[in-house]
RODO-2510 file (C-alpha; in nm, 4 decimals, decimal comma):
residues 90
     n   res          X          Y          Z
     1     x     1,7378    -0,3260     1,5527
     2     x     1,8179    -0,5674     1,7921
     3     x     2,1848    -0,7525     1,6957
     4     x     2,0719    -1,1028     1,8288
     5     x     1,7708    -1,1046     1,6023
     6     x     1,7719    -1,3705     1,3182
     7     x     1,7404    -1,2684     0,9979
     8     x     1,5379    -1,4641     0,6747
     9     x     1,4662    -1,6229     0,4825
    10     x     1,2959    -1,4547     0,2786
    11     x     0,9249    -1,5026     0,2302
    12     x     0,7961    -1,7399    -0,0293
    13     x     0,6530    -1,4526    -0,2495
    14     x     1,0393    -1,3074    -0,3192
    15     x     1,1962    -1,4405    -0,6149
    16     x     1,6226    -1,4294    -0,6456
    17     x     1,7764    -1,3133    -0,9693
    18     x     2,2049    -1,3263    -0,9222
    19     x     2,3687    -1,1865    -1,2124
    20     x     2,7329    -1,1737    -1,1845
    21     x     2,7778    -1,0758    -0,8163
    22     x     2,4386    -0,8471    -0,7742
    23     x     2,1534    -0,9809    -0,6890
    24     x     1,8292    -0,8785    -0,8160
    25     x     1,4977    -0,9615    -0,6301
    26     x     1,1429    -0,9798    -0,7306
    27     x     0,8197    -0,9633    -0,4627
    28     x     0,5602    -1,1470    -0,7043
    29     x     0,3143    -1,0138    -0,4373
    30     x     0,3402    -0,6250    -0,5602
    31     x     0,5223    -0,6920    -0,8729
    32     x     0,7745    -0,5044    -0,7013
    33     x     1,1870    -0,4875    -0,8231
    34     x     1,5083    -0,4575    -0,6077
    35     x     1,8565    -0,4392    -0,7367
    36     x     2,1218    -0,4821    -0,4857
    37     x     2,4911    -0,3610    -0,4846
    38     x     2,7205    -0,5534    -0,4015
    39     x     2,7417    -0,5232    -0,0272
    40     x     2,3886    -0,5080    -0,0059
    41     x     2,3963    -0,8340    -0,2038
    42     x     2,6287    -0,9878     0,0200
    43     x     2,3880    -0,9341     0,3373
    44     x     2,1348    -1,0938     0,1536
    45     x     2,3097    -1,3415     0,0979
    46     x     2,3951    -1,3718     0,4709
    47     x     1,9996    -1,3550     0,5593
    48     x     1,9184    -1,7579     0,5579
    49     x     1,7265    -1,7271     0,9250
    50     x     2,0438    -1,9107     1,1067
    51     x     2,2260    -1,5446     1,1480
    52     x     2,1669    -1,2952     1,3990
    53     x     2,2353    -0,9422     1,2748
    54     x     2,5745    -0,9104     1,4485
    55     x     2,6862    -1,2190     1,3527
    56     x     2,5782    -1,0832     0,9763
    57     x     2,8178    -0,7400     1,0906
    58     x     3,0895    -0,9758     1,2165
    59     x     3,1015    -1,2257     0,8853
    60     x     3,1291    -0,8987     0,6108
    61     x     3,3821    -0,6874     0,8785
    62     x     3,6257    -0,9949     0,8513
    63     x     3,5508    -1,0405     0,5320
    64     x     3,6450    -0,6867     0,3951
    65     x     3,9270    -0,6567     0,6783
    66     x     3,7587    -0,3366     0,8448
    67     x     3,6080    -0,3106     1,2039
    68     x     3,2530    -0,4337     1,2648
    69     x     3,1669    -0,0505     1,4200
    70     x     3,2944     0,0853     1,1081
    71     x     2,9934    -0,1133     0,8936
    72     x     2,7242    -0,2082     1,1779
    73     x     2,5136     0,1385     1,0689
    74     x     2,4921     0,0450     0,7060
    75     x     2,4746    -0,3079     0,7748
    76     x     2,1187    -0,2347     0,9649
    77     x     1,9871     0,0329     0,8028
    78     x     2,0346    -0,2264     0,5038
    79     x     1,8372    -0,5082     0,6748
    80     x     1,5649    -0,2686     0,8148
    81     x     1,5020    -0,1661     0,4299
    82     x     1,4850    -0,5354     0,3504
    83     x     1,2365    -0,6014     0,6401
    84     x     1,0585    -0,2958     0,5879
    85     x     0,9789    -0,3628     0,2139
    86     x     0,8508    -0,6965     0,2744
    87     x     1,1930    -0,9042     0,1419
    88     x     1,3123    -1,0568     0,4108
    89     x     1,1227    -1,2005     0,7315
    90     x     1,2304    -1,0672     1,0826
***
């Protein structure tokens, strides 16, 4: 994935659900359901189409204190996933 790519919104058809700190998302489209952990639900909420994917790695490394190369792996595959299933909008 390339790390200057912006990432999001996402698309008009995905509905938000937060409860407590997960977030829970609906595609209306396929009457699909995705539950997010909490990291997961923290990249999400990261994914408003203003942040490129290492800026996304470099927000949630300072923010849990641990080096950006120790979280850029999950922090893609994460985003692919979202992409892939039609969530989010590359």
């Amino acid at each position: 994935m390339d790390v200057r790519r912006r990432v999001g919104p996402a698309p008009a058809h995905v509905i938000e659900t937060e409860v407590k700190d997960d977030i829970s998302l609906f595609d209306a489209r396929r009457n699909q359901v995705l539950v997010l952990n909490a990291t997961a639900s923290d990249i999400w909420r990261l994914c408003d189409g203003e942040q490129t994917v290492d800026e996304i790695v470099e927000l949630l490394a300072s923010a849990y204190g641990v080096p950006a190369d120790d979280i850029r792996d999950e922090v893609t595959a994460t985003l692919e996933r979202l992409i892939e299933e039609e969530f989010l909008t590359p």
